[in-house]
N, C-alpha and C positions, 0 to 999 in steps of 0.2 A: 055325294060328290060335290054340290054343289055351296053346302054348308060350309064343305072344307075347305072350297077355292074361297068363298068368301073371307072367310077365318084367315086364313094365310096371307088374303091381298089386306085385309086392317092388319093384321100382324105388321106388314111390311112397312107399315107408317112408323114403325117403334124403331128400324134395323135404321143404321147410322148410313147417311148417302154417301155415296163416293165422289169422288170429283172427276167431273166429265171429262172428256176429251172433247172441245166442240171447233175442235179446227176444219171438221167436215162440214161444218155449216158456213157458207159466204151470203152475205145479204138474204139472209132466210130464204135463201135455195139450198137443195141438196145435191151435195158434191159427196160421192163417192171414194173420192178419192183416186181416182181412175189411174191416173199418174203415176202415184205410188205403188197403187197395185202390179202397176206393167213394168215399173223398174224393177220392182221384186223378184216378180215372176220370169224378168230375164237375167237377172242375176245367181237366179238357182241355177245347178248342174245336173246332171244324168247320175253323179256319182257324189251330191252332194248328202252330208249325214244325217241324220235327224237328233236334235237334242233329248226328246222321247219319242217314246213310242214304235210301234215297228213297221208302217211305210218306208217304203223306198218314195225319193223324189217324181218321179213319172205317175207312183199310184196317188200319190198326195194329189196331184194333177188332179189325174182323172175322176180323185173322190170331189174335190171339191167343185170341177166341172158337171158330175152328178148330180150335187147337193142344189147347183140352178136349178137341172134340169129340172130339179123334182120341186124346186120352191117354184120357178116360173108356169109348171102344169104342162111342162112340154111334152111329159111321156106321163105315161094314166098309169097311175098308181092306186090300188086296190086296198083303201084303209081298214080294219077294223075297228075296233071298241079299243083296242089298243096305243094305236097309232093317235086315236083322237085323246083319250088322257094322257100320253107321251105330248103331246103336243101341245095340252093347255097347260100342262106341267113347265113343259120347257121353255114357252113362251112368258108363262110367270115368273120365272128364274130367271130369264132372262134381265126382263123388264125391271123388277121388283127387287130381285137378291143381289144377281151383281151389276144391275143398272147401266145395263150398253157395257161393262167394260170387260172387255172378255180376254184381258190378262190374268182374270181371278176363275178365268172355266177353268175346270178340273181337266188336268190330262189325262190321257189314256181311257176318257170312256168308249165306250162301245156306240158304234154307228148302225142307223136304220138297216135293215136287207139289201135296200134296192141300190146303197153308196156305199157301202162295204167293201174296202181295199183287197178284199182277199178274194172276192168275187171279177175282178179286173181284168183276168188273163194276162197275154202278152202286149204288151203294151210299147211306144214306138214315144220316146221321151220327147221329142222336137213336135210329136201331132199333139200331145196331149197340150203343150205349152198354148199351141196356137189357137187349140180349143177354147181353151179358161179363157183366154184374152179377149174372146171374140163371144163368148159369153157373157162374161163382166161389161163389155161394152155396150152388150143387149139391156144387160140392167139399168146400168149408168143411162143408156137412153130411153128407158118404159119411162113414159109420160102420164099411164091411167092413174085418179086419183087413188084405187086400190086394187086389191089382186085377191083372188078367195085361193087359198093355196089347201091342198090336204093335211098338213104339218098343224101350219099356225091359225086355220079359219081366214075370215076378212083381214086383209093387214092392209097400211095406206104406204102410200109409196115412198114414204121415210123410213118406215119399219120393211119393207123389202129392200129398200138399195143398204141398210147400215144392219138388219141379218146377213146378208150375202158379201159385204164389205167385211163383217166381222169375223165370218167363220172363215173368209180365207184371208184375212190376214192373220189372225189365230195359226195358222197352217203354213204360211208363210215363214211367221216368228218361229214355229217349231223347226224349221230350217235353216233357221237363223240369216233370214234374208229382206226382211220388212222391218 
């Protein structure tokens, strides 16, 4: 396992970089983009469509107000052997393959157990909004240098506010609203 992560991370020095988006950075602070995120997220609807995939708007909500939960260690998630090469995996791809820009992630993968849209139940469109909001705004303010999450290991507090900035607004675009 370890041979291979290294093999892939030189590999990655060969693969052509993309060109950032670095408008989230002001004066080498990190901006989340908070803003934008909360025009977005009042801009969806209850009955708004999805370009892929099969969430409705409310569970898109709730999945990505999950995906905090589960990055910030709010609720104890029980990893295996699994969850931890899922997550060096993902955080290398991330990093390395498409390089923070996550208009090149692949739709329609499959998500962890414990944020999986289909596990959601009923769900109340106006709670879920006010959820995410006031989640993101948790992030946007974590001040620690770093966070050990069970996903991604140690990560510093750039690589927490700009995974949680990117996966929903990833989620956002698939609603066509960011």
């Amino acid at each position: 396992m370890c041979i291979s992560l290294l093999l892939l991370i030189f590999c990655s020095k060969f693969i052509p970089k993309t060109q950032l988006n670095y408008d989230w950075l002001w004066n080498n602070q990190i901006v989340m983009q908070i803003d934008k995120l909360i025009n977005a997220i009042n801009k969806l609807k209850k009955n708004s469509k999805p370009k892929w995939g099969r969430m409705n708007s409310s569970q898109m909500l709730w999945h990505c107000n999950k995906f905090v939960i589960f990055y910030l260690n709010e609720k104890k998630y029980s990893p295996n052997y699994k969850t931890y090469i899922f997550g060096s995996l993902h955080f290398f791809f991330l990093k390395y393959i498409l390089r923070w820009n996550y208009e090149k992630y692949p739709k329609n993968t499959r998500a962890l157990k414990f944020f999986d849209a289909d596990r959601s139940g009923n769900l109340i469109f106006e709670d879920e909004q006010k959820k995410l909001i006031e989640s993101l705004k948790k992030v946007n303010n974590y001040n620690e240098k770093y966070l050990i999450n069970t996903l991604h290991g140690k990560v510093d507090n750039w690589t927490l506010k700009e995974v949680v900035r990117g996966h929903t607004a990833f989620h956002l675009n698939q609603f066509g609203v960011y």
